[in-house]
N, C-alpha and C positions, 0 to 999 in steps of 0.2 A: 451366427451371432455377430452383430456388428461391432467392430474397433473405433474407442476412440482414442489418438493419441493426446495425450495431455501435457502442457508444457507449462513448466513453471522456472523460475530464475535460480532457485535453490531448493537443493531435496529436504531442508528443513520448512516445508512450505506447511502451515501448520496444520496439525491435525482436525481440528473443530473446520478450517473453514473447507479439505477434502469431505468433510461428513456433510456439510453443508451443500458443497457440492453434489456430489450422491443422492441428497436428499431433494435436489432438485432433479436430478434424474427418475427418482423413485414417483417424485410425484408425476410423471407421465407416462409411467410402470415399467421402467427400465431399475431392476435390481441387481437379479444373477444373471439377468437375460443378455450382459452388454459387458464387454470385456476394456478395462483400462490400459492404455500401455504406456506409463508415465517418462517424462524426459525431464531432467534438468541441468541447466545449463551453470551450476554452481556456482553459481556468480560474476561468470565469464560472459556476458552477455553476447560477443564477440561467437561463442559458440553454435547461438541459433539455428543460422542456415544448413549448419552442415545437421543440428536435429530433425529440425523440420525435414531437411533433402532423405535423412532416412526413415520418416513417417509417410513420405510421397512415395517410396519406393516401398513400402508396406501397402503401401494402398490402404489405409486406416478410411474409414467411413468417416469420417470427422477430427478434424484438431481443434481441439479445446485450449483456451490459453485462458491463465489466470495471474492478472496483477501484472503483465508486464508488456511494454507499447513494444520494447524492440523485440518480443517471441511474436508477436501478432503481424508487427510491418516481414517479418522474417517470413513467415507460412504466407500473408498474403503477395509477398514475392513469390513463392514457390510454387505456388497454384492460385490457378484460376475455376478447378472444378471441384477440389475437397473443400466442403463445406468447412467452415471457422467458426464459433464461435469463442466473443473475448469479453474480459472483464479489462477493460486499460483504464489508467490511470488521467489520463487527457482524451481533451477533445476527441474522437475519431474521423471526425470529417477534416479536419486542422491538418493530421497524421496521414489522411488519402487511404481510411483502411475502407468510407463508405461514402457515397456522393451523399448522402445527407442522413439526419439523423431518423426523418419521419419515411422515407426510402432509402436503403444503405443500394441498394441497386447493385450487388454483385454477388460475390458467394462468401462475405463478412456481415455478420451481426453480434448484436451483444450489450455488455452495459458498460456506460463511461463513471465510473465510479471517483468522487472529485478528491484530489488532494488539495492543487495549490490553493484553490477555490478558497478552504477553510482552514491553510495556514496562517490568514492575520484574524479571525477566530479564535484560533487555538492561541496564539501570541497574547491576543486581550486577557483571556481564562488565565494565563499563567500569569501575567499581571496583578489579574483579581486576588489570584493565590498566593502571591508577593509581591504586595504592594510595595514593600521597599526598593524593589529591583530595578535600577537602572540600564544597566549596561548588560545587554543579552549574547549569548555566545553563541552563535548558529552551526549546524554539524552539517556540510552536503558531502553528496558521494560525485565526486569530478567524472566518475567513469559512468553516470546516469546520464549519455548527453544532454545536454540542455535543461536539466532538472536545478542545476546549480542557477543558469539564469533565470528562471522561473522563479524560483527562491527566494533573490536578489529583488526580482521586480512586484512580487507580490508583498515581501517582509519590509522593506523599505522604507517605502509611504506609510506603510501600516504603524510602521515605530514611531516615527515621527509624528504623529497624530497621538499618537500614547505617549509621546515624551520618553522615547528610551533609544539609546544606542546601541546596534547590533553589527557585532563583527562576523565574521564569515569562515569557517576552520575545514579544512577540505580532508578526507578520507574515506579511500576506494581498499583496505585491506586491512587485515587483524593489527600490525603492526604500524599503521598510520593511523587507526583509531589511538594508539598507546600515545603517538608522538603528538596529534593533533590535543590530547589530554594534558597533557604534559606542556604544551604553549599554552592552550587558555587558562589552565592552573595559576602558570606565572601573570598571565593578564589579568589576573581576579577578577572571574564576570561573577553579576551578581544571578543570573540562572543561565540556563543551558537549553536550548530549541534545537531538538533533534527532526531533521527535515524526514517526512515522508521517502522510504526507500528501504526498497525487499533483503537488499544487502543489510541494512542496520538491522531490520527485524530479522536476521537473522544471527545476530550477531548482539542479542539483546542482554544477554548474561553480562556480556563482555561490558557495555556500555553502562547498563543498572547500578553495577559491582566498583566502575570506575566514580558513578557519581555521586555513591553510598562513600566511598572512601575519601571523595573529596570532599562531603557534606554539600552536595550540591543542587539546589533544586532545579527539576528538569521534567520540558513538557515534551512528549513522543505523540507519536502519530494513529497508534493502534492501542487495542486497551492492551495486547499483549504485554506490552513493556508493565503496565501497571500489574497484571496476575500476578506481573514476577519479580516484583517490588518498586516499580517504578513510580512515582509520586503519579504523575497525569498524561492523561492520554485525551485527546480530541481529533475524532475522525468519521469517515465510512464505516460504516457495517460491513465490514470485508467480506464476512460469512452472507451476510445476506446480499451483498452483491453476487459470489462466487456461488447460492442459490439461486440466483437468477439464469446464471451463465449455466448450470447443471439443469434449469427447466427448458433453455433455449436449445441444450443439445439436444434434448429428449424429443422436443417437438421439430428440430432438424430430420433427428432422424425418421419421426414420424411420418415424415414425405412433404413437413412445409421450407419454405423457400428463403434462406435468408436473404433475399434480396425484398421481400415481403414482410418481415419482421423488422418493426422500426428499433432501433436503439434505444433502449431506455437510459433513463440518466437518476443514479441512487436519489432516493429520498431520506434514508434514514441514519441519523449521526448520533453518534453517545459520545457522551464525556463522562471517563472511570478515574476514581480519585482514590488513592490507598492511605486510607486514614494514618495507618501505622508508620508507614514511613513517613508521614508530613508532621508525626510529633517526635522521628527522631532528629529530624531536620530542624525541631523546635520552632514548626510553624502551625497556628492556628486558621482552621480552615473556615471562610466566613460562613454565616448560617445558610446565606441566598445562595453561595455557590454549591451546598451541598444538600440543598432543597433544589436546585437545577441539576444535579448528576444522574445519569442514567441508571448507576453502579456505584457503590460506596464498599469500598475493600474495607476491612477490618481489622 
């Protein structure tokens, strides 16, 4: 029965998009036939290598990575012959995880599923949904290298063209989300832009709970945040990315070559709006943004 080690950033890595997962496996007939041995790196990104170093020494038939650039750069540090497939979040030819997208030419393939891409996107949407708001509060996690400048360089221009001013609130742990809350509070922003990152979604109670109590409107990056009362989400199809990445392993393992399998790059984005919380918020949601939702919460 072939192993595959699966790696993710945190064990609360959510359940729909592991089925998703699976569900890409299944469709290349790997169900009970194919054994998982999941890793996560809790948040510790820092952790990686030394995961990956004990899936190399399992001799795992494959590492699977989902959602995160440094579990991918980590395994494809660590081997050159256990097959990879990844869902990252950036470029992967940018990262050196594949000489190109239409030949990855080594033992890496997978799908680059976009964040920064369609955070001045998601910036406009929360606009639309609050037209009064001026002054935006931006949420990064400093311990995502380089996701903070990316942030910065994509949100930027983008405001400025929308006429809004965005400040920048940094938070890598439970207790610098509280304080990082607690400074934009005193700076009254008029909404809240929670950047893309597996740390926040996993930490979404925490963030939702904080902006219900401050009456704060705020747009997230996954519809997650929304299931679980977050006013707006605009993103990837996480799930249907991370079925891609469970088709990719299945035909890994089937004896084809990821250096032969080109990179796909997601096609498919939804924007979920939670009706209920945007009327305790006391905001009307215009009719064209809610004739444009993929998902309307209730």
């Amino acid at each position: 029965m072939p192993v595959i080690g699966l790696l993710s950033t945190t064990s609360d890595t959510i359940t729909a998009r592991l089925r998703a997962f699976r569900a890409g496996l299944a469709e290349i007939g790997y169900v009970e036939n194919v054994a998982i041995d999941s890793r996560s790196a809790d948040g510790q990104l820092g952790r990686f290598p030394a995961l990956v170093a004990d899936l190399v020494r399992r001799q795992v038939s494959l590492i699977a990575v989902l959602g995160s650039a440094a579990a991918a750069l980590a395994a494809k540090a660590a081997t050159q012959t256990i097959p990879i497939a990844f869902g990252v979040p950036v470029d992967p030819v940018k990262l050196g995880l594949v000489a190109s997208l239409p030949h990855p030419g080594g033992n890496a393939t997978g799908i680059n599923f976009f964040t920064a891409e369609v955070m001045a996107k998601r910036l406009g949407l929360l606009r639309e949904l609050v037209p009064v708001a001026t002054r935006i509060a931006v949420l990064v996690n400093p311990a995502n290298v380089g996701r903070g400048a990316l942030t910065r360089a994509e949100l930027e221009p983008a405001a400025r063209v929308l006429g809004l001013q965005v400040q920048f609130f940094d938070a890598s742990t439970n207790p610098e989300i509280d304080a990082a809350y607690a400074t934009l509070v005193r700076e009254r922003p008029d909404a809240l832009f929670v950047s893309s990152d597996t740390f926040f979604t996993s930490r979404r109670m925490q963030l939702i709970s904080l902006a219900a109590r401050h009456a704060l409107p705020a747009a997230y990056p996954v519809r997650e945040f929304v299931e679980a009362g977050g006013l707006m989400s605009y993103g990837t199809s996480l799930a249907e990315a991370y079925r891609q990445v469970g088709v990719y392993s299945g035909r890994i393992l089937k004896g084809e070559k990821p250096a032969d399998l080109p990179v796909m790059q997601a096609s498919k984005f939804e924007l979920v709006i939670n009706l209920q919380t945007a009327r305790l918020l006391g905001l009307e949601v215009p009719p064209m943004l809610l004739a444009r939702a993929d998902e309307v919460i209730e």
